[in-house]
PDB file of N, CA, C and O in Angstrom:
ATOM      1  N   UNK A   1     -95.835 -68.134 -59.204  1.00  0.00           N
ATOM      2  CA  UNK A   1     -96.959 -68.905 -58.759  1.00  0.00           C
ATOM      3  C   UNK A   1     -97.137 -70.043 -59.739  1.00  0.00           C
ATOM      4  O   UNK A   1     -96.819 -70.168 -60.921  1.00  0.00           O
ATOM      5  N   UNK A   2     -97.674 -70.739 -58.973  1.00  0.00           N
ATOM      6  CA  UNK A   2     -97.328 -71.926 -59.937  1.00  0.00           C
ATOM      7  C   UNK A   2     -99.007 -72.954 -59.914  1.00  0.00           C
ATOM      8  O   UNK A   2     -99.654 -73.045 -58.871  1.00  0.00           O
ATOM      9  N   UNK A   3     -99.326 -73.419 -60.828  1.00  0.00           N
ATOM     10  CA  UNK A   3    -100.917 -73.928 -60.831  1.00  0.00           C
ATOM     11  C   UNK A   3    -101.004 -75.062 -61.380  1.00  0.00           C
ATOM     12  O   UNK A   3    -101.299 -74.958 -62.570  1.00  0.00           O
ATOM     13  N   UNK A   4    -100.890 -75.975 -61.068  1.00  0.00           N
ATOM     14  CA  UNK A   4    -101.045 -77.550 -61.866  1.00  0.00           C
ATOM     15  C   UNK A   4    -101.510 -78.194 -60.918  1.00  0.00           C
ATOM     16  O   UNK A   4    -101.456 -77.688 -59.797  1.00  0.00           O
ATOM     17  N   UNK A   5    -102.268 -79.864 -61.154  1.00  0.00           N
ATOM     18  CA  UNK A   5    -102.594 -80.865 -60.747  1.00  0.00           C
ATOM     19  C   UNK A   5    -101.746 -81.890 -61.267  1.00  0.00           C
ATOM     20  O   UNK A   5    -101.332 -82.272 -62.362  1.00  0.00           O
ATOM     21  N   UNK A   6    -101.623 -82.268 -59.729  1.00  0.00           N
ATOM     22  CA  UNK A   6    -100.244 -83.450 -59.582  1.00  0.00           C
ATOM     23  C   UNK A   6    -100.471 -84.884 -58.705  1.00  0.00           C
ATOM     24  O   UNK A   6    -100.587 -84.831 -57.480  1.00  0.00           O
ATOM     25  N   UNK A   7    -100.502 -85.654 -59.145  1.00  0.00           N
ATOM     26  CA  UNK A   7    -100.758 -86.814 -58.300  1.00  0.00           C
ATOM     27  C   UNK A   7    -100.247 -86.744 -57.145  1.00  0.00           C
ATOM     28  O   UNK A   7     -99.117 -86.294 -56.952  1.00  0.00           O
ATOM     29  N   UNK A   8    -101.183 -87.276 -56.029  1.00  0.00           N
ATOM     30  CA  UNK A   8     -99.947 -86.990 -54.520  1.00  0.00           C
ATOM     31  C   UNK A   8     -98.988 -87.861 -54.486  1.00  0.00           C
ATOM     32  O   UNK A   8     -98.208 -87.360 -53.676  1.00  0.00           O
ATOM     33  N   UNK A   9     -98.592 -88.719 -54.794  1.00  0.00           N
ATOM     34  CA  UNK A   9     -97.547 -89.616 -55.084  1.00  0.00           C
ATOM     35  C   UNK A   9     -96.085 -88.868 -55.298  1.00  0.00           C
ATOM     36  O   UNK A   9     -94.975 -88.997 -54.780  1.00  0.00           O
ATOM     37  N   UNK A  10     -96.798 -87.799 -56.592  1.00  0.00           N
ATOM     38  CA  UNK A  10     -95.232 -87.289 -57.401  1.00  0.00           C
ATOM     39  C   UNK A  10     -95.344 -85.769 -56.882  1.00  0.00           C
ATOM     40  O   UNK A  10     -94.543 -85.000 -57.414  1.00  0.00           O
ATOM     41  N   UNK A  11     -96.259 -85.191 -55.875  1.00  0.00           N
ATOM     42  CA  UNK A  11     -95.962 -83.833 -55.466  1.00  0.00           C
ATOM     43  C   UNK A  11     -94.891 -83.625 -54.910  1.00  0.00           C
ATOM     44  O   UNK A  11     -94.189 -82.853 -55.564  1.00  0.00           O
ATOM     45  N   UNK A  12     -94.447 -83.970 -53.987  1.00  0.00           N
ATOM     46  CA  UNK A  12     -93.138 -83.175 -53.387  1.00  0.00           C
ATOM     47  C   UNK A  12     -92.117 -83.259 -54.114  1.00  0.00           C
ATOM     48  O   UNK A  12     -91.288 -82.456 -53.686  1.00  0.00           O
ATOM     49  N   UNK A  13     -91.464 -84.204 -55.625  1.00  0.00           N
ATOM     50  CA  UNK A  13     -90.763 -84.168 -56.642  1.00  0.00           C
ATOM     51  C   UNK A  13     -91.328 -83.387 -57.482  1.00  0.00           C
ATOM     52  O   UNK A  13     -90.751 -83.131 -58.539  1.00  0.00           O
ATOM     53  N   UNK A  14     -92.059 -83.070 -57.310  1.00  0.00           N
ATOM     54  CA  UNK A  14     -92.496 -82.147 -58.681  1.00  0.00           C
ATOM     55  C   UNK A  14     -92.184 -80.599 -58.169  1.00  0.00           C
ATOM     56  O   UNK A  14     -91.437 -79.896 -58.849  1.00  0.00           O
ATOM     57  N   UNK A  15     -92.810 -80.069 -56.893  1.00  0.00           N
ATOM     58  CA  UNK A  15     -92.727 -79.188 -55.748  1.00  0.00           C
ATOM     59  C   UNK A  15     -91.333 -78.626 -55.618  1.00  0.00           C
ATOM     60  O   UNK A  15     -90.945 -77.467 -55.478  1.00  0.00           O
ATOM     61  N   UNK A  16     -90.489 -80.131 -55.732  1.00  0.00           N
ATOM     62  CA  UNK A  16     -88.706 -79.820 -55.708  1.00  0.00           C
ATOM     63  C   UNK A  16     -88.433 -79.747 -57.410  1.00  0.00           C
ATOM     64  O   UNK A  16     -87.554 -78.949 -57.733  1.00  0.00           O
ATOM     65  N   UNK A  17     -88.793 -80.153 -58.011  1.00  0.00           N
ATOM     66  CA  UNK A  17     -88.547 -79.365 -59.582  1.00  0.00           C
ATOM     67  C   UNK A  17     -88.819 -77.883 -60.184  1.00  0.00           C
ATOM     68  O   UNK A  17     -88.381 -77.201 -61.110  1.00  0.00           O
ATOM     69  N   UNK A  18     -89.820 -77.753 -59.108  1.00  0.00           N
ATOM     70  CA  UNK A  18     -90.267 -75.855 -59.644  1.00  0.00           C
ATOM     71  C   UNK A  18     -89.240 -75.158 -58.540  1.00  0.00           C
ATOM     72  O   UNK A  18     -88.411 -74.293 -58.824  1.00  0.00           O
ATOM     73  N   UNK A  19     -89.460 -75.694 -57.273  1.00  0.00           N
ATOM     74  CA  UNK A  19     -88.578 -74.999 -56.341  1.00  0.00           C
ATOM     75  C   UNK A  19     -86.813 -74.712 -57.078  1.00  0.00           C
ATOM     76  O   UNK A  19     -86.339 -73.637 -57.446  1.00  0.00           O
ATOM     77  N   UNK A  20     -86.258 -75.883 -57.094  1.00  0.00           N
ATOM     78  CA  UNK A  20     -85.091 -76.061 -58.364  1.00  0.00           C
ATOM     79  C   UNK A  20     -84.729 -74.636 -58.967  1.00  0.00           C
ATOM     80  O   UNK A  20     -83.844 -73.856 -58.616  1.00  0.00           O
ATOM     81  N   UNK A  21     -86.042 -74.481 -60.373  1.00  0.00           N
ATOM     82  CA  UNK A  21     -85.940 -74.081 -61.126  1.00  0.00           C
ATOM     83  C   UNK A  21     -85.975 -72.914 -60.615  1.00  0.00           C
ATOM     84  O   UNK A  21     -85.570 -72.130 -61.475  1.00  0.00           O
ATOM     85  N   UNK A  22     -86.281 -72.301 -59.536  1.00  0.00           N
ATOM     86  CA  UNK A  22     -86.593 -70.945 -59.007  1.00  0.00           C
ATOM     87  C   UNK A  22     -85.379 -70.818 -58.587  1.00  0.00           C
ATOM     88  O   UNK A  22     -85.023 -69.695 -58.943  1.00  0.00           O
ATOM     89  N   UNK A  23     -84.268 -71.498 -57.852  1.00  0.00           N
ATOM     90  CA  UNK A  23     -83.449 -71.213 -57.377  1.00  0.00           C
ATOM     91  C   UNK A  23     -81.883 -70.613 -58.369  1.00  0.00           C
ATOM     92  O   UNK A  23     -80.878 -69.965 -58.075  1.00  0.00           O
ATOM     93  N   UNK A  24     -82.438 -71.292 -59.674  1.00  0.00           N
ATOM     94  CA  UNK A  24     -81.769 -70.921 -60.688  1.00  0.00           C
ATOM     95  C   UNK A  24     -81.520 -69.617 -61.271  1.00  0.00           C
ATOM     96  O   UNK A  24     -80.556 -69.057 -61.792  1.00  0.00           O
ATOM     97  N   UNK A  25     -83.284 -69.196 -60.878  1.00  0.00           N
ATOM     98  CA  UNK A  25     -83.447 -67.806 -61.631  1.00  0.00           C
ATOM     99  C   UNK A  25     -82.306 -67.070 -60.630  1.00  0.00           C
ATOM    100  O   UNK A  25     -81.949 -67.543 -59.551  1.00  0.00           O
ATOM    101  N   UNK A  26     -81.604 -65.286 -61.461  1.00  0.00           N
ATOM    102  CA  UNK A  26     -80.866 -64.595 -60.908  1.00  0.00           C
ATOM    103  C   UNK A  26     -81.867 -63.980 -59.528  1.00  0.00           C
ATOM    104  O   UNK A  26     -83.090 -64.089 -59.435  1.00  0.00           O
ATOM    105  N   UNK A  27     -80.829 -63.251 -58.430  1.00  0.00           N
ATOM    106  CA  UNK A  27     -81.459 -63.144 -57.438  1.00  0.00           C
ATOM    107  C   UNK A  27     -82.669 -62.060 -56.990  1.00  0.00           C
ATOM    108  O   UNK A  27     -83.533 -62.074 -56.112  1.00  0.00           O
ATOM    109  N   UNK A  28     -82.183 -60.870 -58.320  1.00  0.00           N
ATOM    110  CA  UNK A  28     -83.099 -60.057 -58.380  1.00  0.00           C
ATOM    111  C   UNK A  28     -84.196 -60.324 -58.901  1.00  0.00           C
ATOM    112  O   UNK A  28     -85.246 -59.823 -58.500  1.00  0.00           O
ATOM    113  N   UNK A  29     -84.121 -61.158 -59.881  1.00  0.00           N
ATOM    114  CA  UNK A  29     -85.714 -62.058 -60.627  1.00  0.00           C
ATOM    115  C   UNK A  29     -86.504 -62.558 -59.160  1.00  0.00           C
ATOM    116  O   UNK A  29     -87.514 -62.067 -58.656  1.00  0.00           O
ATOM    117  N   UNK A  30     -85.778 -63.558 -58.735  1.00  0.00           N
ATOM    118  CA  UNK A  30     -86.650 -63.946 -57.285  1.00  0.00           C
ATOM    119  C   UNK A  30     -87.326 -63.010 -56.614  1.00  0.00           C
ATOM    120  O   UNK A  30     -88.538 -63.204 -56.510  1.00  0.00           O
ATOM    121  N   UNK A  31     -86.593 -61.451 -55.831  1.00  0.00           N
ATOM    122  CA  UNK A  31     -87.280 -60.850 -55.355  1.00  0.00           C
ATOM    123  C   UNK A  31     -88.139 -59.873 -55.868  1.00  0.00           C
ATOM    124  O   UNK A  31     -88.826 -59.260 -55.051  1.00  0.00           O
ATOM    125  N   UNK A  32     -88.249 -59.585 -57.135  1.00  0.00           N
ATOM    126  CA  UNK A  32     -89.454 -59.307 -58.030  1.00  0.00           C
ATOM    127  C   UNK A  32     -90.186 -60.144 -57.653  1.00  0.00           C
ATOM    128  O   UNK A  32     -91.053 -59.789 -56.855  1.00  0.00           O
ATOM    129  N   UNK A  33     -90.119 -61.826 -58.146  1.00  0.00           N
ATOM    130  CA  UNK A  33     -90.936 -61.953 -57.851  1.00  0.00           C
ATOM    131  C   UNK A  33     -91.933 -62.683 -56.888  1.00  0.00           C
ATOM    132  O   UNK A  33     -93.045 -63.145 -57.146  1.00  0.00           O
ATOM    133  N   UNK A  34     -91.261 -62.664 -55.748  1.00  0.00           N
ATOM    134  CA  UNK A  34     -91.885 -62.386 -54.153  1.00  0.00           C
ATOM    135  C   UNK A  34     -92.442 -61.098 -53.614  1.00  0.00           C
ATOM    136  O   UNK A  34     -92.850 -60.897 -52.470  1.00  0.00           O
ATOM    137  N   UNK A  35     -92.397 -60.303 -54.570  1.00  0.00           N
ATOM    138  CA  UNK A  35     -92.681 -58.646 -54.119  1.00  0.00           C
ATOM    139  C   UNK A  35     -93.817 -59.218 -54.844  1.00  0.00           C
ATOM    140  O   UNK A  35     -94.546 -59.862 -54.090  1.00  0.00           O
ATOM    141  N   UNK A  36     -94.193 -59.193 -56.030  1.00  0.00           N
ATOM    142  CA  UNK A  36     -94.984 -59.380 -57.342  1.00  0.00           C
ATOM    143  C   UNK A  36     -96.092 -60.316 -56.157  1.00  0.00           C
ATOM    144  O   UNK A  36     -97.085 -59.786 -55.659  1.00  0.00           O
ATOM    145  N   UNK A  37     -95.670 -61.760 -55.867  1.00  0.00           N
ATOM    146  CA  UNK A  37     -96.474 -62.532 -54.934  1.00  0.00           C
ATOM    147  C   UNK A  37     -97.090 -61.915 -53.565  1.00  0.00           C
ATOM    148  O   UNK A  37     -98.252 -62.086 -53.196  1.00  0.00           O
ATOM    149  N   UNK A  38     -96.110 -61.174 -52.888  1.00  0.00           N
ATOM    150  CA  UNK A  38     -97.169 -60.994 -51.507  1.00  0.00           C
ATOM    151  C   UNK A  38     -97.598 -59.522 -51.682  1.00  0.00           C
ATOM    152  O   UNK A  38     -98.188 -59.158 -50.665  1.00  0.00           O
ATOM    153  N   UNK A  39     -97.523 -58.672 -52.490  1.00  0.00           N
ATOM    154  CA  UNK A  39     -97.928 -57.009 -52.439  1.00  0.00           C
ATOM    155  C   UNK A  39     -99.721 -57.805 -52.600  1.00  0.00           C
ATOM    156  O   UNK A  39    -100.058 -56.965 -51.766  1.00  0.00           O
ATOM    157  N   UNK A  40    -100.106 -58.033 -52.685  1.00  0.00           N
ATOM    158  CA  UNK A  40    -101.543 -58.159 -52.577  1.00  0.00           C
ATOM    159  C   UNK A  40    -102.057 -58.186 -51.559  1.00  0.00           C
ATOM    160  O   UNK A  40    -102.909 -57.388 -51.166  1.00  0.00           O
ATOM    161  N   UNK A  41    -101.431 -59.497 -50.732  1.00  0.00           N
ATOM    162  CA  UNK A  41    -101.491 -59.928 -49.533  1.00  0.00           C
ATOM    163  C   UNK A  41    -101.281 -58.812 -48.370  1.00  0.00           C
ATOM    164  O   UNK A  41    -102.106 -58.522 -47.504  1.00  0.00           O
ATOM    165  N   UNK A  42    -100.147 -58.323 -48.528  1.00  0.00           N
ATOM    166  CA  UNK A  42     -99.368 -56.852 -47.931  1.00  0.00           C
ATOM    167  C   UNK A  42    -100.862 -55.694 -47.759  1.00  0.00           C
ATOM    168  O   UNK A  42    -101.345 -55.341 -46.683  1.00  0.00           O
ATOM    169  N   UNK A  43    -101.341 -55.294 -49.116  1.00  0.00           N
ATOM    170  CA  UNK A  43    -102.167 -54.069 -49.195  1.00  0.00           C
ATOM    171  C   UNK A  43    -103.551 -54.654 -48.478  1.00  0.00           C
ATOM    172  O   UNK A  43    -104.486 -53.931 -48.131  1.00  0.00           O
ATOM    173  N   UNK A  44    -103.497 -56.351 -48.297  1.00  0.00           N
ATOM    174  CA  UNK A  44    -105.216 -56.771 -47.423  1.00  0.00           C
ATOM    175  C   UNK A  44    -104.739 -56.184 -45.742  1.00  0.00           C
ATOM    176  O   UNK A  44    -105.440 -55.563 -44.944  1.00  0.00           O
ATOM    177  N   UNK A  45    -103.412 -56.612 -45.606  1.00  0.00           N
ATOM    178  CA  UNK A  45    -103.006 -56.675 -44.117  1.00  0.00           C
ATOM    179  C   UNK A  45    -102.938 -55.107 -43.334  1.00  0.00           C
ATOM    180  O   UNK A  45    -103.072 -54.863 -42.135  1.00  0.00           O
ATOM    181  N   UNK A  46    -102.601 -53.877 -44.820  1.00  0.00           N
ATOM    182  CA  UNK A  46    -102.026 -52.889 -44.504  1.00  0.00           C
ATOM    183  C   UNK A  46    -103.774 -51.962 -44.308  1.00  0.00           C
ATOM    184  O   UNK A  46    -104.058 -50.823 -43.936  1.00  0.00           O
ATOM    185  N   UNK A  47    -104.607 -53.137 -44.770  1.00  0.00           N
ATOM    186  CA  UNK A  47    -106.255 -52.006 -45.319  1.00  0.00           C
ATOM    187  C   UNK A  47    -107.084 -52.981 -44.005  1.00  0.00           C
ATOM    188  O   UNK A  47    -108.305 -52.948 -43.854  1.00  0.00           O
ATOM    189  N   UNK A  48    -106.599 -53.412 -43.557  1.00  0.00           N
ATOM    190  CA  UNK A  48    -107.343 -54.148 -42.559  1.00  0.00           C
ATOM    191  C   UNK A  48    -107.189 -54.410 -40.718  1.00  0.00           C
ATOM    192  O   UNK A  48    -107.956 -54.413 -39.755  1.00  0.00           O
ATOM    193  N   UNK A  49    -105.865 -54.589 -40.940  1.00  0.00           N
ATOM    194  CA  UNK A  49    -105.115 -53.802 -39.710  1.00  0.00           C
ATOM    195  C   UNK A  49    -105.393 -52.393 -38.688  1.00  0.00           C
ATOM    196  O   UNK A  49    -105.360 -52.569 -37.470  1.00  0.00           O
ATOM    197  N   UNK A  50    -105.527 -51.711 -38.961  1.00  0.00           N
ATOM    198  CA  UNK A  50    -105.956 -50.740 -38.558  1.00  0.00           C
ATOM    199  C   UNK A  50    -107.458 -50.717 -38.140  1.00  0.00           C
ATOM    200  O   UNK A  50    -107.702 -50.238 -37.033  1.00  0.00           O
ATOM    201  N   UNK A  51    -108.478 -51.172 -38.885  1.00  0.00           N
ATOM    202  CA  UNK A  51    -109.236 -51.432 -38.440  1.00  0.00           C
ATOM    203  C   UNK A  51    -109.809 -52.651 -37.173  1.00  0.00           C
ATOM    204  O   UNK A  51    -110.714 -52.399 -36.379  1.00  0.00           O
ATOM    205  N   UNK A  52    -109.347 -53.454 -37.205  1.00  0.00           N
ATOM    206  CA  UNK A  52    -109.334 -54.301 -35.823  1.00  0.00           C
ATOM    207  C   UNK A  52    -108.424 -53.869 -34.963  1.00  0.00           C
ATOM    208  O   UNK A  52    -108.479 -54.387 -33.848  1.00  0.00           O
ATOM    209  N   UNK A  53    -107.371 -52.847 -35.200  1.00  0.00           N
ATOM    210  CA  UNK A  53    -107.106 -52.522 -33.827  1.00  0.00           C
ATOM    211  C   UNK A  53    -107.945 -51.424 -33.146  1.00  0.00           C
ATOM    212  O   UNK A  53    -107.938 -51.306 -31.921  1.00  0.00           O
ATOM    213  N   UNK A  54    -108.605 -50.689 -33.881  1.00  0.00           N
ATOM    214  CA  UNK A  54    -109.606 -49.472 -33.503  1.00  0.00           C
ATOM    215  C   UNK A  54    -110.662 -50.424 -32.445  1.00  0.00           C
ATOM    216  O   UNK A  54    -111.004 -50.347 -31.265  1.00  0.00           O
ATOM    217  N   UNK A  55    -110.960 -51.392 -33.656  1.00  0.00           N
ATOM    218  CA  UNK A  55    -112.096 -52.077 -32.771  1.00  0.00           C
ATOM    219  C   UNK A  55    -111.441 -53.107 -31.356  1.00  0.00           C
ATOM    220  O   UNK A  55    -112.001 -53.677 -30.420  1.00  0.00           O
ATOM    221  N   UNK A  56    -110.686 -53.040 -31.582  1.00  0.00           N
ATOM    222  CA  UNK A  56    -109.983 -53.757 -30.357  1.00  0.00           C
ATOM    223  C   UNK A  56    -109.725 -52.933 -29.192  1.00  0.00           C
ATOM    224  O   UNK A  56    -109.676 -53.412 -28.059  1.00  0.00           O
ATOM    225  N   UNK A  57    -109.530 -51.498 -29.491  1.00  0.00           N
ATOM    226  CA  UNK A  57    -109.602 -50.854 -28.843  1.00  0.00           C
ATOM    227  C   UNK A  57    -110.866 -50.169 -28.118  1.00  0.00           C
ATOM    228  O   UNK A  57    -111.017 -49.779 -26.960  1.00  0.00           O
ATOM    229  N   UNK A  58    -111.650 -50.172 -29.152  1.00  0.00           N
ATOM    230  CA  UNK A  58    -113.151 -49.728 -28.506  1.00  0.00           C
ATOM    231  C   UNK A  58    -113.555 -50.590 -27.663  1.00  0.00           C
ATOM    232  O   UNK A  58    -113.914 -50.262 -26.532  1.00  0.00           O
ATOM    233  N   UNK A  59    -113.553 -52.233 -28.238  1.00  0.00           N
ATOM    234  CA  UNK A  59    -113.628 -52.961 -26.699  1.00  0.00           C
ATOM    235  C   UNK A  59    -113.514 -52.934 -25.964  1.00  0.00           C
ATOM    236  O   UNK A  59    -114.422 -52.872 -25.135  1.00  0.00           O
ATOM    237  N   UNK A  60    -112.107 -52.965 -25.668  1.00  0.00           N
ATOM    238  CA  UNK A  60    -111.192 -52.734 -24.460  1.00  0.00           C
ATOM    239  C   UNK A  60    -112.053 -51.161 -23.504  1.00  0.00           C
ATOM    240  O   UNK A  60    -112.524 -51.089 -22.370  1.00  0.00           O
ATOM    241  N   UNK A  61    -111.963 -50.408 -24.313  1.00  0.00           N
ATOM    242  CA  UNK A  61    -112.738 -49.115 -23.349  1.00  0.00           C
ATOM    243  C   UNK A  61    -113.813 -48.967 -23.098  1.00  0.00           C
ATOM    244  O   UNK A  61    -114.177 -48.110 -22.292  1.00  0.00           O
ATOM    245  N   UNK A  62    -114.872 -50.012 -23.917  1.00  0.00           N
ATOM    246  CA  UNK A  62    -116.388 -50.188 -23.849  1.00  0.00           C
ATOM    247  C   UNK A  62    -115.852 -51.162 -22.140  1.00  0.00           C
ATOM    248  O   UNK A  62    -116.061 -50.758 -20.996  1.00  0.00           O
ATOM    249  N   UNK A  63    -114.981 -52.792 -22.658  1.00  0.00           N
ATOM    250  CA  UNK A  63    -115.140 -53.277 -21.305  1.00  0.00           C
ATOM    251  C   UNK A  63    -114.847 -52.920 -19.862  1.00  0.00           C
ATOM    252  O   UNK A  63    -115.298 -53.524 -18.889  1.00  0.00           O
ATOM    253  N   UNK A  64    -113.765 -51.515 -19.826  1.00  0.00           N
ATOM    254  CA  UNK A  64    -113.543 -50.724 -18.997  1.00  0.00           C
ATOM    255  C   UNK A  64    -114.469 -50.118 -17.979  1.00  0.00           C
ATOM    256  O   UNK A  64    -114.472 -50.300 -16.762  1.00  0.00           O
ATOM    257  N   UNK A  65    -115.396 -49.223 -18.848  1.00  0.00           N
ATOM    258  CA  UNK A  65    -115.631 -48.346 -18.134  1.00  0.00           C
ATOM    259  C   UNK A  65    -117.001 -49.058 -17.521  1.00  0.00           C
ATOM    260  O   UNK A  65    -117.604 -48.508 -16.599  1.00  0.00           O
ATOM    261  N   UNK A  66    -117.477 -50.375 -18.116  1.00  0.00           N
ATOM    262  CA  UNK A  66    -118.015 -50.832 -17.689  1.00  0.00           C
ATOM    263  C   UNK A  66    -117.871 -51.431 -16.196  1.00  0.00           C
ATOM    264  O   UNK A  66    -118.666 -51.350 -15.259  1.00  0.00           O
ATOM    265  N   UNK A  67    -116.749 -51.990 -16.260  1.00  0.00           N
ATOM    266  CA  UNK A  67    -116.135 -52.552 -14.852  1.00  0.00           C
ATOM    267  C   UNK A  67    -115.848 -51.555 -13.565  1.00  0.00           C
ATOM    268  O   UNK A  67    -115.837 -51.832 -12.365  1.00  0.00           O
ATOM    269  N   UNK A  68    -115.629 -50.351 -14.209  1.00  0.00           N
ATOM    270  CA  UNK A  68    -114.978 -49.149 -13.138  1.00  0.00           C
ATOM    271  C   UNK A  68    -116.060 -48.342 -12.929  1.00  0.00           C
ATOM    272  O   UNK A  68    -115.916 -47.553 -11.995  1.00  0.00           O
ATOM    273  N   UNK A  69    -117.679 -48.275 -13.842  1.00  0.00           N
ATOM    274  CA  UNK A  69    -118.548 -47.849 -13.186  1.00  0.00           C
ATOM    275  C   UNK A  69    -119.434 -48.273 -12.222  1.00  0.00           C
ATOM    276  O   UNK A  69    -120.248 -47.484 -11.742  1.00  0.00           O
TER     277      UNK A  69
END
């Protein structure tokens, strides 16, 4: 992850200098650390998921039985 302020002028050269440098690292370094980057993201999707489909589902059978009674 990467955190700086960059003029918009020189972002996408700068963007391609970190990108670069990432591509350098060995390949197992990278997927450390893309695991390292989205496991956060992963455990919101994996703790949250489930719950809108419950409720998606209760809809669905709340709007049901409404229609068929």
């Amino acid at each position: 992850m990467v955190n700086e302020f960059v003029d918009r002028e020189r972002l996408r050269d700068r963007a391609r200098e970190i990108a670069g440098g990432f591509a350098k690292l060995p390949p197992l370094t990278g997927s450390y650390k893309r695991l390292a980057l989205t496991q956060p993201l992963r455990r919101l999707v994996n703790e949250t998921v489930g719950f809108g489909l419950a409720l998606g589902g209760i809809s669905a059978y709340v709007a049901r039985s409404r229609t068929a009674g």
